[in-house]
FILOVO-676750 format. One line per 2 residues: number of its first residue (from 1); their letters; for each residue x, z, y of C-alpha. Coordinates in steps of 0.05 Angstrom, whole numbers, padded with zeros to 5 digits. Layout:
BEGIN
NUM = a = X/Z/Y ~ ...
END
This chain:
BEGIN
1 = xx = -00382/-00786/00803 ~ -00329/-00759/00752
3 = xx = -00355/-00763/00682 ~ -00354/-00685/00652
5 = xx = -00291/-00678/00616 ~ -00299/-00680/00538
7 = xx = -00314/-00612/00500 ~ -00293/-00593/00435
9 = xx = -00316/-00531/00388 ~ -00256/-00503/00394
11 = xx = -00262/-00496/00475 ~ -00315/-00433/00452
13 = xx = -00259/-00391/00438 ~ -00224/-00421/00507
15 = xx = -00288/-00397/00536 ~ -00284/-00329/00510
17 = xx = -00209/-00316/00533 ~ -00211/-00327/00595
19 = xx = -00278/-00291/00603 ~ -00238/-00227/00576
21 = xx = -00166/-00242/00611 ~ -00135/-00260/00547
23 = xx = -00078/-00295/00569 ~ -00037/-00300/00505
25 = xx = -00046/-00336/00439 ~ 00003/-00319/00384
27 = xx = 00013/-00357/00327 ~ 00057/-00402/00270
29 = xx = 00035/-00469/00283 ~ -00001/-00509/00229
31 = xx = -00031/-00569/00211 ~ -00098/-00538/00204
33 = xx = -00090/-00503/00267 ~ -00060/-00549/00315
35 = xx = -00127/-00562/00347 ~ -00129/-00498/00378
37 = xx = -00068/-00499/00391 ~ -00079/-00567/00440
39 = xx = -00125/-00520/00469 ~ -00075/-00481/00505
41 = xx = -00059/-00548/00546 ~ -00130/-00571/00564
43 = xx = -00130/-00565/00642 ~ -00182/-00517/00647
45 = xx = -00139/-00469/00611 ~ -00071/-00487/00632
47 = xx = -00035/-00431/00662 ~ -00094/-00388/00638
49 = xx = -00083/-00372/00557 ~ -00003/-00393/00535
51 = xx = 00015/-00410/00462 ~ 00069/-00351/00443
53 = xx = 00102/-00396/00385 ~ 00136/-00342/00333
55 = xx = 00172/-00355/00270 ~ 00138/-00313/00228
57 = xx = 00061/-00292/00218 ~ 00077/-00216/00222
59 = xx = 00114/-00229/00288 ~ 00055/-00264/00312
61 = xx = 00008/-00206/00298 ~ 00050/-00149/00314
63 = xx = 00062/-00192/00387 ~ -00021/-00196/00391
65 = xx = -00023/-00109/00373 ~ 00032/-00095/00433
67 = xx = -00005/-00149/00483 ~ -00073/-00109/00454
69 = xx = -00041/-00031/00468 ~ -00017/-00042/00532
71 = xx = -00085/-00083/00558 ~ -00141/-00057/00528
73 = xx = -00157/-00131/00516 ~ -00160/-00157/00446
75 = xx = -00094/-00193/00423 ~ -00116/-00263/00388
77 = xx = -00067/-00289/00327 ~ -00071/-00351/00304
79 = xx = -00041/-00355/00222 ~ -00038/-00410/00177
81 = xx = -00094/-00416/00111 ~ -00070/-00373/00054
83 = xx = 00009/-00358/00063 ~ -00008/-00339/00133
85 = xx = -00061/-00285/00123 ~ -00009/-00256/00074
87 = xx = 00050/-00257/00110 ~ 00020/-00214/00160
89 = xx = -00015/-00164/00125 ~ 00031/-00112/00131
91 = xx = 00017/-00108/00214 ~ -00061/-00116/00190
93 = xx = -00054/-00060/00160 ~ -00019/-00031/00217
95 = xx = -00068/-00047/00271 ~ -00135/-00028/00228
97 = xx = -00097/00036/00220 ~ -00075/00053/00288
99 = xx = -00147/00017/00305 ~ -00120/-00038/00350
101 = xx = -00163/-00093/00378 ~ -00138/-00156/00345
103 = xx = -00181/-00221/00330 ~ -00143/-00257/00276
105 = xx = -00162/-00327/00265 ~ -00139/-00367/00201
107 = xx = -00148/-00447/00193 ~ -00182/-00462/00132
109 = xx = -00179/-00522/00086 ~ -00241/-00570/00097
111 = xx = -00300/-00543/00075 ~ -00324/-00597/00027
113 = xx = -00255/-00590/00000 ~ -00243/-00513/-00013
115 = xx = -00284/-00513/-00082 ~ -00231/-00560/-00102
117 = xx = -00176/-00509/-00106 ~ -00133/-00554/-00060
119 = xx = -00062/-00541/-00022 ~ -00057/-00475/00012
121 = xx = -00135/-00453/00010 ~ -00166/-00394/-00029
123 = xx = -00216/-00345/-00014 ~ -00184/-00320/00054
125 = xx = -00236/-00265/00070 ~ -00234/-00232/00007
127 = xx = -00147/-00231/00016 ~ -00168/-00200/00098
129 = xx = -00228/-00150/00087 ~ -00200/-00092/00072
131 = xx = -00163/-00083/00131 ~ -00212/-00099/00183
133 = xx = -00274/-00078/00213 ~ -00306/-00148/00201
135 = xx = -00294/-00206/00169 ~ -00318/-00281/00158
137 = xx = -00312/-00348/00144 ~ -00345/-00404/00178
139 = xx = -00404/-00435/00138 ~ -00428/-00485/00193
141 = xx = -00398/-00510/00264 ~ -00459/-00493/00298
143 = xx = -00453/-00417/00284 ~ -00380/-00413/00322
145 = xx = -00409/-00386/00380 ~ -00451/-00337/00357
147 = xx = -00396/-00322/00308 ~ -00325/-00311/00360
149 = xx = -00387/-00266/00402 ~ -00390/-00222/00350
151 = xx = -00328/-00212/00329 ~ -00294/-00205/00403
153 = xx = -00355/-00150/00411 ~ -00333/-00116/00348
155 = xx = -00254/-00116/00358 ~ -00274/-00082/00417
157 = xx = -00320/-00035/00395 ~ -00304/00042/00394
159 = xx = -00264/00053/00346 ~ -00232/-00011/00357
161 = xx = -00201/-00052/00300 ~ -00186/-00119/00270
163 = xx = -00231/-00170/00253 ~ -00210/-00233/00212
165 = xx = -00249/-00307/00220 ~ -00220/-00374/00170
167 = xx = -00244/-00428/00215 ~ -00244/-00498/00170
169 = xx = -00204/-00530/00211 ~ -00251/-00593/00211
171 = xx = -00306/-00544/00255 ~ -00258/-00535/00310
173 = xx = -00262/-00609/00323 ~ -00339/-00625/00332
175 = xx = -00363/-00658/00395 ~ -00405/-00615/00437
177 = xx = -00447/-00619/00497 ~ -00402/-00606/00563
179 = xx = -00446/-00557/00590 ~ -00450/-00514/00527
181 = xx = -00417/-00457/00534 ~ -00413/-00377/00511
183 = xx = -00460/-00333/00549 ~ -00410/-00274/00544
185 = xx = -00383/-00216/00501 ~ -00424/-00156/00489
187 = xx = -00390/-00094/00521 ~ -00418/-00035/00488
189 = xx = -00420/00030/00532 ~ -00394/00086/00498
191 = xx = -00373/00141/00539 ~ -00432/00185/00508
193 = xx = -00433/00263/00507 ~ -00438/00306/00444
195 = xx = -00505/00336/00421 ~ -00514/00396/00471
197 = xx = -00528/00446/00416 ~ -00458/00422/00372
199 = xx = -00424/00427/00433 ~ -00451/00503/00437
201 = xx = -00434/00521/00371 ~ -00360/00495/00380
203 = xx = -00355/00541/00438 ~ -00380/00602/00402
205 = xx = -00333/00591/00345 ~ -00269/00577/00383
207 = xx = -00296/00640/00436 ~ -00291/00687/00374
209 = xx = -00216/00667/00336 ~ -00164/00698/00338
211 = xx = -00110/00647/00336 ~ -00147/00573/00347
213 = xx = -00100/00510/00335 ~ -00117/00438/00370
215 = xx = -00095/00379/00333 ~ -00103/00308/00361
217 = xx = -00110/00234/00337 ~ -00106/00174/00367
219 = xx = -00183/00176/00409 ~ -00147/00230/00455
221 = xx = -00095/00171/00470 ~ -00144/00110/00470
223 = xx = -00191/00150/00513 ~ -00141/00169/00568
225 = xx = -00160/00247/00552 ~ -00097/00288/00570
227 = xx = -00122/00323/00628 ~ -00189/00342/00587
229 = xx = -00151/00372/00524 ~ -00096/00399/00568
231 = xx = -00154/00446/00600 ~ -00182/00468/00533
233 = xx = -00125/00484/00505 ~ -00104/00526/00562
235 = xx = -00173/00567/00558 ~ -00171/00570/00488
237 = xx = -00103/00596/00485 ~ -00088/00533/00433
239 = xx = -00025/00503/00410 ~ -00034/00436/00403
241 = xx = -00007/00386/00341 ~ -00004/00313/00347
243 = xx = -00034/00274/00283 ~ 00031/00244/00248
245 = xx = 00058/00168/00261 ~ 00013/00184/00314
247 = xx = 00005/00115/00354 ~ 00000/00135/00420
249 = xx = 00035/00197/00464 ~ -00039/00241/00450
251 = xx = -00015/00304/00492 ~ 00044/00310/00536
253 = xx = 00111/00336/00520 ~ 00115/00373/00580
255 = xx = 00063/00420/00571 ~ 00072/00482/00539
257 = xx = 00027/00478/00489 ~ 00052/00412/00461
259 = xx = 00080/00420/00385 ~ 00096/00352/00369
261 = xx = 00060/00314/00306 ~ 00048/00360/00247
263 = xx = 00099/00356/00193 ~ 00104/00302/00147
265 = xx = 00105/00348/00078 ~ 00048/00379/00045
267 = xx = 00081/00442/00048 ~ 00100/00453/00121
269 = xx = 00024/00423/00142 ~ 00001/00481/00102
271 = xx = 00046/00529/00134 ~ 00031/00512/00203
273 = xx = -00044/00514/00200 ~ -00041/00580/00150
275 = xx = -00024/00607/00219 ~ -00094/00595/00244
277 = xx = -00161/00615/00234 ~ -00198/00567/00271
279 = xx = -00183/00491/00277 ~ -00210/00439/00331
281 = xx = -00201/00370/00299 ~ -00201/00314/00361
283 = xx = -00207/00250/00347 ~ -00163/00264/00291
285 = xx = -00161/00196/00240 ~ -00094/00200/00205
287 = xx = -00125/00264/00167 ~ -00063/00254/00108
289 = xx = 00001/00223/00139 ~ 00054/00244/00080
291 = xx = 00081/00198/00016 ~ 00083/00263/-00029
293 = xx = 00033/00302/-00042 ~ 00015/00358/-00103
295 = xx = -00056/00364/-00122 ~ -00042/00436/-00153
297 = xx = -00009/00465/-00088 ~ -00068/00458/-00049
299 = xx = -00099/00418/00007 ~ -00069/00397/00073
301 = xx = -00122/00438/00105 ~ -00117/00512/00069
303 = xx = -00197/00535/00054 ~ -00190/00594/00104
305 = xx = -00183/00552/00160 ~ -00254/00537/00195
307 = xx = -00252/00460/00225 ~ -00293/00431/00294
309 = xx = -00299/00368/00289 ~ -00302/00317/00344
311 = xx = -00294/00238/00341 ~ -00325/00180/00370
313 = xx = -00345/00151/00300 ~ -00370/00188/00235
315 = xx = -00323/00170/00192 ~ -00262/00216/00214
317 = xx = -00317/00275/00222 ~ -00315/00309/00152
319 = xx = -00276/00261/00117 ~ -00230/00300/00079
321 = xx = -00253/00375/00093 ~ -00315/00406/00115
323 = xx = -00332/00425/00187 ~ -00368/00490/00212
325 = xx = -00383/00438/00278 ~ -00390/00369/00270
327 = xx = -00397/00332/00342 ~ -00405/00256/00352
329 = xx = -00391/00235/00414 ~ -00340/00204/00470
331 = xx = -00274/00252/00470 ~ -00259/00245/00545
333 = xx = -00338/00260/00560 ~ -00351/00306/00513
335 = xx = -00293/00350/00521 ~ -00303/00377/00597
337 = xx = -00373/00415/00572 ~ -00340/00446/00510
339 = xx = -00284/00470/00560 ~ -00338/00496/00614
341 = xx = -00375/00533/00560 ~ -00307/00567/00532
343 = xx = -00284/00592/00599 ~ -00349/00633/00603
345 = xx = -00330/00676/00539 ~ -00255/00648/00520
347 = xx = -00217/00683/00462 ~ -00194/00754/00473
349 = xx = -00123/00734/00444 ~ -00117/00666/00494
351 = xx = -00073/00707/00550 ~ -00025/00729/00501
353 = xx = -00021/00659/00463 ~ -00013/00616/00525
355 = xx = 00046/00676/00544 ~ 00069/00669/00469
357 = xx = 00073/00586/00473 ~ 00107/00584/00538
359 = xx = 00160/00640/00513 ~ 00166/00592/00449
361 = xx = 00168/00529/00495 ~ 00229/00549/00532
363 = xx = 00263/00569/00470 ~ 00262/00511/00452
365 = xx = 00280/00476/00510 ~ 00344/00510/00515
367 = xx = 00348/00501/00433 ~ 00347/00431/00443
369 = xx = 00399/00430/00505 ~ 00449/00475/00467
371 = xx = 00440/00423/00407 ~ 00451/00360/00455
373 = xx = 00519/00396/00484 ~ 00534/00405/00414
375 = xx = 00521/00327/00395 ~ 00564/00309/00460
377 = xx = 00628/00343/00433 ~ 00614/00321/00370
379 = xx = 00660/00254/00339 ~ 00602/00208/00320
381 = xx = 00541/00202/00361 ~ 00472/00226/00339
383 = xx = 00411/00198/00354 ~ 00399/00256/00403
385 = xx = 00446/00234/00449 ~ 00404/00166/00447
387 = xx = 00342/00202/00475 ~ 00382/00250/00520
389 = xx = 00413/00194/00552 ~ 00344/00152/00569
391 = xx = 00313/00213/00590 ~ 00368/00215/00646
393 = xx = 00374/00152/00656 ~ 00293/00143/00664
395 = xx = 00298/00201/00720 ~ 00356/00170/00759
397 = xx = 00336/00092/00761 ~ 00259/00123/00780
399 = xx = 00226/00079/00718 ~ 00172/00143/00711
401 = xx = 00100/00096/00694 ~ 00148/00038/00695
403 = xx = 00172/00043/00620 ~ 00139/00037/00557
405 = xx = 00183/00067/00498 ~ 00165/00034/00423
407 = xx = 00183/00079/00377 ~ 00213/00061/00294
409 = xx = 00268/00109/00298 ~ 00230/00147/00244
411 = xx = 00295/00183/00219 ~ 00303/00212/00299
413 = xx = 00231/00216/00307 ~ 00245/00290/00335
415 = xx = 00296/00277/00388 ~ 00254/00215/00422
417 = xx = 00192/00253/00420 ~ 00221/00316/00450
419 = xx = 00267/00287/00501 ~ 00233/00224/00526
421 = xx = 00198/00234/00591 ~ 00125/00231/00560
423 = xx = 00093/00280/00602 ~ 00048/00278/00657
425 = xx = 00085/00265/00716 ~ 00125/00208/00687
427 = xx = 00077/00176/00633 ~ 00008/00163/00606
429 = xx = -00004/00165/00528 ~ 00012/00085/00524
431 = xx = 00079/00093/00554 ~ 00093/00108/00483
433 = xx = 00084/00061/00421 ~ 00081/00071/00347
435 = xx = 00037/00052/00288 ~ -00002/00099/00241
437 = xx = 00003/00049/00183 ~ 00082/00055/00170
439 = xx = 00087/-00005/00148 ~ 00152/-00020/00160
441 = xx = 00184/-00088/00214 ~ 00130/-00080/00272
443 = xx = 00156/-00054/00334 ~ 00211/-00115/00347
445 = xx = 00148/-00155/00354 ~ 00102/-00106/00379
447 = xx = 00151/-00110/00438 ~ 00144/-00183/00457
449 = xx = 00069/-00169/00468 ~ 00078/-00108/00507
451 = xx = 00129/-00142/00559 ~ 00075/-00204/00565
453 = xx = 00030/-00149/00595 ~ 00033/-00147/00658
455 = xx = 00003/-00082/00674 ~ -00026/-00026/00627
457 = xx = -00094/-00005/00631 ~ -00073/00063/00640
459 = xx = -00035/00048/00700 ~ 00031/00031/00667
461 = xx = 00069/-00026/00687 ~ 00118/-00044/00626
463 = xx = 00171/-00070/00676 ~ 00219/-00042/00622
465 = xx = 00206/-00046/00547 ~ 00253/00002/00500
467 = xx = 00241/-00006/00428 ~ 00279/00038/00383
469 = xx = 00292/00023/00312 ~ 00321/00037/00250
471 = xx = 00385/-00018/00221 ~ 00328/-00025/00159
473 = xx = 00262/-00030/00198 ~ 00303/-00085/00249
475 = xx = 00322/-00132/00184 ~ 00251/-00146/00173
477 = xx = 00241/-00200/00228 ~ 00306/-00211/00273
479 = xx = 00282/-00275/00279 ~ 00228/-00243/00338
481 = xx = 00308/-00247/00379 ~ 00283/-00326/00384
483 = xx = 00209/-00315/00415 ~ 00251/-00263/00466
485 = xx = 00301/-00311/00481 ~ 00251/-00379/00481
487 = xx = 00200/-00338/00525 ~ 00244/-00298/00573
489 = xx = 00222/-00239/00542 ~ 00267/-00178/00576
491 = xx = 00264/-00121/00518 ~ 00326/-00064/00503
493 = xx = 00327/-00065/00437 ~ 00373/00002/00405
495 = xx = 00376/-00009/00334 ~ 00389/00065/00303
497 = xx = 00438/00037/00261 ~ 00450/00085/00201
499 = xx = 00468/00038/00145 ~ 00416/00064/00099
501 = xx = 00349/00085/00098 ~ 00351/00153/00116
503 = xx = 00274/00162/00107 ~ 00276/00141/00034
505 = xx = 00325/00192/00027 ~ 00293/00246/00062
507 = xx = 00233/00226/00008 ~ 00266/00219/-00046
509 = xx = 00279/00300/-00035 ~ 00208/00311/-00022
511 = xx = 00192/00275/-00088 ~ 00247/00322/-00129
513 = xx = 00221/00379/-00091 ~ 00153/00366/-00109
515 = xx = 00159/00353/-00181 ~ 00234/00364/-00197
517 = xx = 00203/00436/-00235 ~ 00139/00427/-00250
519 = xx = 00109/00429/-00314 ~ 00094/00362/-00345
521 = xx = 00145/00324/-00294 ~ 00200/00356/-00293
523 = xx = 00243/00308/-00259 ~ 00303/00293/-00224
525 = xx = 00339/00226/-00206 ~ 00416/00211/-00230
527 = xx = 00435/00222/-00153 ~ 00412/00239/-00091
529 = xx = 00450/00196/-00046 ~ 00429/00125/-00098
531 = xx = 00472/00072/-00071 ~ 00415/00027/-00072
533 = xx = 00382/00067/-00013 ~ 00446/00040/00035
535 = xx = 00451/-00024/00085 ~ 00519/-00031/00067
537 = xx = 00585/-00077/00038 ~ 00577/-00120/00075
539 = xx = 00568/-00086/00135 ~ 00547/-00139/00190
541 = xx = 00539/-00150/00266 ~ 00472/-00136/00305
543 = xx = 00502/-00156/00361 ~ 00523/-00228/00338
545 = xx = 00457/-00235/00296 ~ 00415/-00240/00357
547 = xx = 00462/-00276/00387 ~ 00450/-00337/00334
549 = xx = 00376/-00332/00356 ~ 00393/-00351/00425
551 = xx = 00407/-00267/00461 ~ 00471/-00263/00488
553 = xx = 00473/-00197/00511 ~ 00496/-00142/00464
555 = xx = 00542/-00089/00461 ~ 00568/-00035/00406
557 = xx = 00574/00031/00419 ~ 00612/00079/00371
559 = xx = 00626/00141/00410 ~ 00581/00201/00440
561 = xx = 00605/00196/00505 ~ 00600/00114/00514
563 = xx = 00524/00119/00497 ~ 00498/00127/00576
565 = xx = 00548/00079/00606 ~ 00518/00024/00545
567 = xx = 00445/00035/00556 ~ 00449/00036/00629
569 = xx = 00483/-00032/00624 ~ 00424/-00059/00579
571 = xx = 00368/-00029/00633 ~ 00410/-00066/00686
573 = xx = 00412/-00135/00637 ~ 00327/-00127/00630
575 = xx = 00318/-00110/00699 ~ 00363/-00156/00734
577 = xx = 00377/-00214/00695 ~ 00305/-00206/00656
579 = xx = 00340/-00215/00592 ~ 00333/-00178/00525
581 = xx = 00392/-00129/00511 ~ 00418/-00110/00436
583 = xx = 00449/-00050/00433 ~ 00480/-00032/00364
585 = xx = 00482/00043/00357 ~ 00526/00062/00299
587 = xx = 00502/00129/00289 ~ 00551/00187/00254
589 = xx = 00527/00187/00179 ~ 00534/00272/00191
591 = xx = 00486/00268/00237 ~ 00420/00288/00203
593 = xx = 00400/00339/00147 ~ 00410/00307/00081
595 = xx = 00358/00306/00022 ~ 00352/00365/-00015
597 = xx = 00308/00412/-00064 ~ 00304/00470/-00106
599 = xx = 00356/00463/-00155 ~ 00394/00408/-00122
601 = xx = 00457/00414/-00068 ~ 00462/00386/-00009
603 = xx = 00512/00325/-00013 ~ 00533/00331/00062
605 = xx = 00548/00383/00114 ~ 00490/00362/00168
607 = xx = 00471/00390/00237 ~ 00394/00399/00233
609 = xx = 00360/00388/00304 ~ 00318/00443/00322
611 = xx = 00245/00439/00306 ~ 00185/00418/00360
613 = xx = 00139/00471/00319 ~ 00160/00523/00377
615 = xx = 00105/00571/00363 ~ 00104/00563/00295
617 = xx = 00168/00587/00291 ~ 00152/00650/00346
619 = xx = 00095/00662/00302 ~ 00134/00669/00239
621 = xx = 00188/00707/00262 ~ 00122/00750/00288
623 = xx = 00090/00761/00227 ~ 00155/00776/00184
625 = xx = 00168/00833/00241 ~ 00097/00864/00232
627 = xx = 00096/00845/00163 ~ 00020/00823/00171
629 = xx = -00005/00756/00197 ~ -00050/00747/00262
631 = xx = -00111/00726/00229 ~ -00123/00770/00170
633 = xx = -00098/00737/00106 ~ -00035/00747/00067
635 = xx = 00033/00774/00097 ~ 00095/00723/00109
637 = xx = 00133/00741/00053 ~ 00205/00708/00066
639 = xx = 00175/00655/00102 ~ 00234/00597/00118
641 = xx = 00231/00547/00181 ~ 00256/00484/00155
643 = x = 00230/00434/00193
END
């Protein structure tokens, strides 16, 4: 009889993993961590959970947030003692904001030898906390079971999020019994209904306004909810706002009453929901996505504005501005009984809002076709003929619920979101990918982890991968070219290539637009085009830098018209030859409105793309006409649509 093969603590996590279908372990290897590691080879996990070796710790964890996003399984990162925490706590932040399910898991000095200050150790929960739901540090070997239960359970929990364990590295090692095991992970059922009487309420108040507004978070996404909102909004006669940097595609782009995220300045938030009288907040968490804001001109939400809230976790109800309705509960179950309620006394004004957003929708369809003719003929190419040309060429290889589209092209965030096919015949809200955190460098390795899935839990197979990103935002970790080539990794990558960074600039004319006349401040910089705000002299090769980390496939593309022809040879390079793809898009410098304020020229001749706010802007050009808004407060007096 066969002797039972020799168990280690560290074979609880191994235990845990494949449990869940984990099949990916991403890490920096280190000394303190090469015991897990070894892991990955034991037979009884062989084949099951891989090592994804990167070459930086916030590759590592932005790899575990795309493998977690297109699962629903939590991604596991594996970082090294105190340099290793910190490298990655830029995507930490990123995934506790866009509430990903990550388990991070840090090797730790010896115990006995942490209280002697020694190489590489400090007090690595205190550095993690902040940014996770949980966090912990070993105290005794024997509490690793109970501990990597808990913490899977949490990740996992609604809302999900990080949580962080430092594992001295001498309690992965301990000798245990072979037929000691973990029971299991909790799975905590949460598809629960709103109170009955909330739900009521939220009915009542939505059945009597005049002009209601929907904006959704990221729930809507994570909860697979489409269908549910789409129905509300149509009875409620709603337009419907996505939070900004939201993370997820939270309402399709094909439906009429889809407005794209709310605006990203203080101003234009307040001028879009000034519109409104009442507001139904859905699973809205990223209640304040802008970099400028001006105590003195008001909040984000004006007072006259009466808020429903409804979330699956207290915080995001009432966290900034006080609901009339406040409703805990599941988004996807709760939302079907608000909807059945509303269709038995709907809004008097809902027939003539859903004819007003479909009038505004086609507008702007034929808004944004005139403007990508215009960017065709034009000399240089603008990131709208980058979006145009997926969007056909999506349509004519038939890649509908076969593509997932990471987005970082923050300066063309428009054009993608408009013209990719995110809608309901072609997507589900994980085909598309972005972060709510901003911090900047995530989606290159967000990527790897999304083409390691091999189907999403939405019924999206990532078969191709297209990740978008700013020249700036793609300098942060080129070295993620290696893990792609090493692994086999087939990603397009476009890098937006701009040669500066174009959001800076757009916020550095926020900032003087903010402040550049108001009393105590008063300022304005030297220039608004700094020089220091540029990727440029020397200029350098995209192309030929990812060749040096082992991708030889890579074109540049200069011209309007080569833009199709390029992308559709980087689709065939990922689908056929399953390699990764670099496509250097040097975008016209004209292509984009320039910074500017009150006081201050603009320092370029630009073609603006037209605005997603469709009925916004039928609703302005309403209310200057009548001279009275739809709602009962002030007049538009010379009200502008800039954005």
């Amino acid at each position: 009889m066969q002797a039972p093969a020799t168990r280690w603590t560290r074979d609880y996590l191994f235990d845990i993993l494949r449990e869940l279908g984990v099949g990916y372990l991403f890490g920096v290897p280190g000394t303190n961590e090469i015991p897990i590691i070894d892991g990955c080879e034991a037979p009884e996990n062989l084949g099951k959970v891989k090592y994804i070796e990167c070459l930086h710790e916030n590759i590592a964890l932005g790899a575990a947030m795309g493998y977690a996003r297109m699962t629903g399984k939590p991604g596991v990162v594996m970082v090294h003692v105190t340099p290793g925490i910190g490298h990655c706590l830029g995507n930490l932040y990123n995934a506790y904001k866009s509430r990903m399910p990550v388990v991070v898991l840090c090797g730790q000095q010896q115990n006995e030898l942490v209280t002697q200050e020694p190489l590489l150790a400090s007090n690595l929960v205190q550095v993690a906390e902040q940014f996770t739901k949980w966090s912990h540090e070993l105290r005794a070997w024997e509490e690793f079971p109970l501990v990597l239960q808990r913490a899977f359970k949490e990740a996992l929990a609604p809302p999900a999020g990080p949580v962080f364990l430092s594992l001295p590295w001498d309690f992965t090692l301990r000798q245990i019994p072979p037929d000691s095991r973990v029971k299991g992970v909790t799975r905590i059922a949460s598809g629960f209904t709103g109170d009955a009487t909330a739900v009521a309420q939220a009915a009542e108040l939505l059945s009597k306004s005049k002009n209601p507004v929907i904006i959704v978070g990221d729930a809507v996404g994570y909860g697979d909810a489409w269908n549910e909102v789409r129905e509300l909004a149509e009875v409620a006669g709603a337009p419907v706002y996505l939070e900004g940097f939201s993370s997820l595609a939270n309402f399709p782009n094909d439906d009429p009453h889809w407005q794209g995220e709310l605006p990203g300045a203080q101003a234009d938030i307040q001028k879009v929901l000034g519109l409104h009288d009442v507001a139904f907040l859905c699973g809205f968490g990223s209640q304040a996505q802008l970099a400028v804001y001006k105590y003195s001109d008001g909040p984000l939400i004006p007072d006259s504005l009466k808020c429903i809230y409804l979330a699956n976790n207290t915080w995001d109800i009432g966290k900034n501005h006080y609901g009339e309705v406040a409703i805990l509960g599941d988004i996807k179950s709760t939302l079907p009984g608000l909807t059945q309620r509303l269709r038995q006394s709907p809004p008097a004004t809902a027939a003539s809002n859903n004819a007003a957003l479909r009038e505004s929708a086609e507008a702007r369809t034929q808004l944004w076709r005139e403007f990508t003719a215009q960017a065709m003929s034009a000399e240089g190419i603008w990131g709208v003929v980058v979006a145009d040309s997926l969007r056909q060429l999506i349509a004519e290889e038939k890649l509908e619920k076969k593509f997932v589209y990471v987005h970082e092209a923050v300066s063309d965030a428009g054009s993608f979101q408009m013209l990719m096919p995110l809608g309901a015949r072609a997507a589900a809200p994980t085909s598309y990918y972005c972060v709510a955190g901003g911090s900047l460098g995530w989606s290159m390795p967000a990527s790897l982890g999304t083409r390691l899935a091999a189907e999403g839990y939405q019924g999206i197979t990532p078969e191709v991968v297209i990740n978008a990103v700013g020249d700036g935002s793609s300098l942060f970790y080129p070295q993620v070219w290696w893990t792609a080539a090493h692994r086999g990794l087939a990603v397009l990558y476009i890098i937006m290539n701009n040669t500066e960074y174009r959001t800076l600039q757009v916020g550095l004319g926020q900032v003087v637009g903010a402040y550049g006349s108001a009393p105590g401040f008063e300022w304005k910089p030297v220039t608004m085009t700094p020089e220091y705000l540029t990727i440029r002299d020397p200029n350098f090769s995209f192309v030929e830098l990812a060749k040096s980390f082992g991708v030889p496939n890579g074109r540049v593309v200069t011209k309007p018209q080569d833009v199709k022809a390029a992308l559709k040879e980087g689709l065939e390079c990922v689908r056929e030859r399953k390699q990764s793809f670099v496509l250097d898009v040097r975008l016209d410098p004209q292509s984009q409105l320039a910074p500017s304020a009150p006081g201050v020229a603009k320092q370029r001749v630009v073609a603006a793309p037209p605005s997603l706010h469709a009925y916004y802007r039928h609703m302005a050009r309403a209310r200057h006409t009548l001279g009275a808004d739809t709602h009962g407060t002030s007049p538009a007096e010379g009200m502008q649509v800039v954005f």
